[in-house]
N, C-alpha and C positions, 0 to 999 in steps of 0.2 A: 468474488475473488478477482484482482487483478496483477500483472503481472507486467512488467517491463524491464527492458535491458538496463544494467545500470549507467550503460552510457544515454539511452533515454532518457531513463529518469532525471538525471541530470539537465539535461537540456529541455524536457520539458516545462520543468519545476523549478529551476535552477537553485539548485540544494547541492551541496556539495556531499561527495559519499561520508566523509566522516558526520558532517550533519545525518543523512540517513539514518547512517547505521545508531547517531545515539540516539534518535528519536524512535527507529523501531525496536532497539532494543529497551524505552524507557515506556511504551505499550506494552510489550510484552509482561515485564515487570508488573505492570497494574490490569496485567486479563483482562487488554482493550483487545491484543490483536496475537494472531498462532501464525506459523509459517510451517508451511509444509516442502518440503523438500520433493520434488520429483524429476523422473528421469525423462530426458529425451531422445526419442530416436530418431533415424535419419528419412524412417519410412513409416509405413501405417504397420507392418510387421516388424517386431526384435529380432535383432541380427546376433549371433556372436561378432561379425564383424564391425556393428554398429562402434561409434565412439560412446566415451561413455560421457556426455553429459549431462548436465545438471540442471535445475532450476528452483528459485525458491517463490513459491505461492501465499502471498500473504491474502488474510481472512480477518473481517473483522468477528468478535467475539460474538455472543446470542448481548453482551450486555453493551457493549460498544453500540449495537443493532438497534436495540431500545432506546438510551439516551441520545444518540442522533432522530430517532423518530417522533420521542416524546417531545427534544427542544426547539420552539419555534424558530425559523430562520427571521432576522431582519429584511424590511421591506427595500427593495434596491433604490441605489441611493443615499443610505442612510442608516442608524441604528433605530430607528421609530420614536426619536426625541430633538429631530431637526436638524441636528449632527450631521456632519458630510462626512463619510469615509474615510475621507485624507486627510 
C-alpha cells in the first residue's frame, strides 16, 4: 500500500490530478487496483474533538501482484534488443 498527498503526487511524478484520477479510475475498472478510504487522527487516540479527515489508500490487486512478478523487467539501458530508451 502506498499513500501520498495529492500535491505530492504531483510533483513527484509530475502527473497532473485530472491525469490521476483517470488512470486510477481506469485500474479500478479492470481489478488492477482497490482504494480504501481511511480516517485520520490527530493523535494515537480518537477524539470526538479530532477533525474529521480522510485519506485514500491505494492497493494493488492479488492479480496486478502476479502480472508485475511473472513479467520480466528490461535490462537497464535498454529493451534487450539494443534499443536505447529514448
Amino acid at each position: 500500500m502506498i499513500w501520498f498527498s495529492t500535491d505530492e503526487f504531483a510533483k513527484r511524478y509530475n502527473v497532473s490530478h485530472k491525469t490521476h484520477a483517470a488512470g486510477t479510475k481506469e485500474l479500478m475498472e479492470v481489478l488492477l487496483l482497490t482504494i480504501e478510504r481511511g480516517s485520520l487522527s490527530s493523535g494515537p487516540t480518537h477524539s470526538v474533538f479530532d477533525t474529521h479527515r480522510k485519506r485514500n489508500a491505494f492497493r494493488l490487486t492479488a492479480v496486478a501482484q502476479i502480472n508485475a512478478a511473472a513479467k520480466p523487467s528490461p535490462p537497464p539501458g535498454g529493451d534487450g534488443n539494443g534499443a536505447s530508451p529514448w
